[in-house]
C-alpha positions, 0 to 999 in steps of 0.5 A, spaced: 494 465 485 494 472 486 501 476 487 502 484 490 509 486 487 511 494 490 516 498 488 518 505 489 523 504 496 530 507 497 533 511 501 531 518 501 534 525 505 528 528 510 523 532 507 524 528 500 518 525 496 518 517 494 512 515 491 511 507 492 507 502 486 503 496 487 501 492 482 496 486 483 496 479 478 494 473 477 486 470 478 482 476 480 474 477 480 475 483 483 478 488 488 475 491 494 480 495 498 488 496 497 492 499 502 499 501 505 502 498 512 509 500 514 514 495 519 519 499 523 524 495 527 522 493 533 515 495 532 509 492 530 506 492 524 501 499 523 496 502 518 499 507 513 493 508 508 487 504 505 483 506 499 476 503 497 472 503 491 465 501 489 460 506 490 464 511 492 472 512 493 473 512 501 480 513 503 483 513 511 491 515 512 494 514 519 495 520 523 502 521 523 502 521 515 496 525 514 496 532 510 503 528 507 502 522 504 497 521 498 494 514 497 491 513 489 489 507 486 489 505 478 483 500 477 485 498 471 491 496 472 489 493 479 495 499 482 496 503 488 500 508 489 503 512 495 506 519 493 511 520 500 512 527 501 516 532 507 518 525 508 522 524 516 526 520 520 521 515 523 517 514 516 523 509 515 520 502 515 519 497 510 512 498 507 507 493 504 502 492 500 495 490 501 489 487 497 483 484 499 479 481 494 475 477 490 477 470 487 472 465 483 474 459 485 470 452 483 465 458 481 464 460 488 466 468 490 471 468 495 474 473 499 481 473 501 487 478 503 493 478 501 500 482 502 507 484 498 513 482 500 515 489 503 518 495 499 524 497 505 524 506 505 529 509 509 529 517 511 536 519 513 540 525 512 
């Protein structure tokens, strides 16, 4: 079984800085892509920010993040990280963790997808 456990919210004043950890345990073979996605209340689950390793590095930020948020990923310690700064009101959500990965089960490679439990951060004065 494979676990993402975040880190990093609260509650912070606009145009503050937080910076969110994910670390991923348990049987992996590999992973492909790690990202950030946000829930607000009353609104549908969206895209903050993913980062792909391989070959090359790719990442994709939401628009409304873009020149603000900064996603890295430490592949050693299977982590990402996203640093929050000039944070505002409507970044407020609960953020969660994505991972899609690959497992050896009964030696065969499998592809799977998971989430973290969510990190709730808040932008209020």
């Amino acid at each position: 079984q494979v676990q993402l456990v975040e880190s990093g919210g609260g509650l912070v004043q606009p145009g503050g800085s937080l910076r969110l950890s994910c670390a991923a345990s348990g049987s992996i073979f590999s992973i492909n892509a790690m990202g950030w996605y946000r829930q607000a209340p009353g609104k549908q689950r969206e895209l903050v920010a993913t980062i792909t390793s391989g070959g090359s590095t790719t990442y994709t930020y939401a628009d409304s993040v873009k020149g603000r948020f900064t996603i890295s990923r430490d592949n050693a310690k299977n982590t990402v990280y996203l640093q929050m700064n000039s944070l505002k009101p409507e970044d407020t959500a609960v953020y969660y963790c994505n991972a899609d990965l690959i497992q050896i089960v009964a030696g065969t490679r499998k592809f799977r997808n998971y989430w973290g439990q969510g990190t709730q951060v808040t932008v209020s004065s």
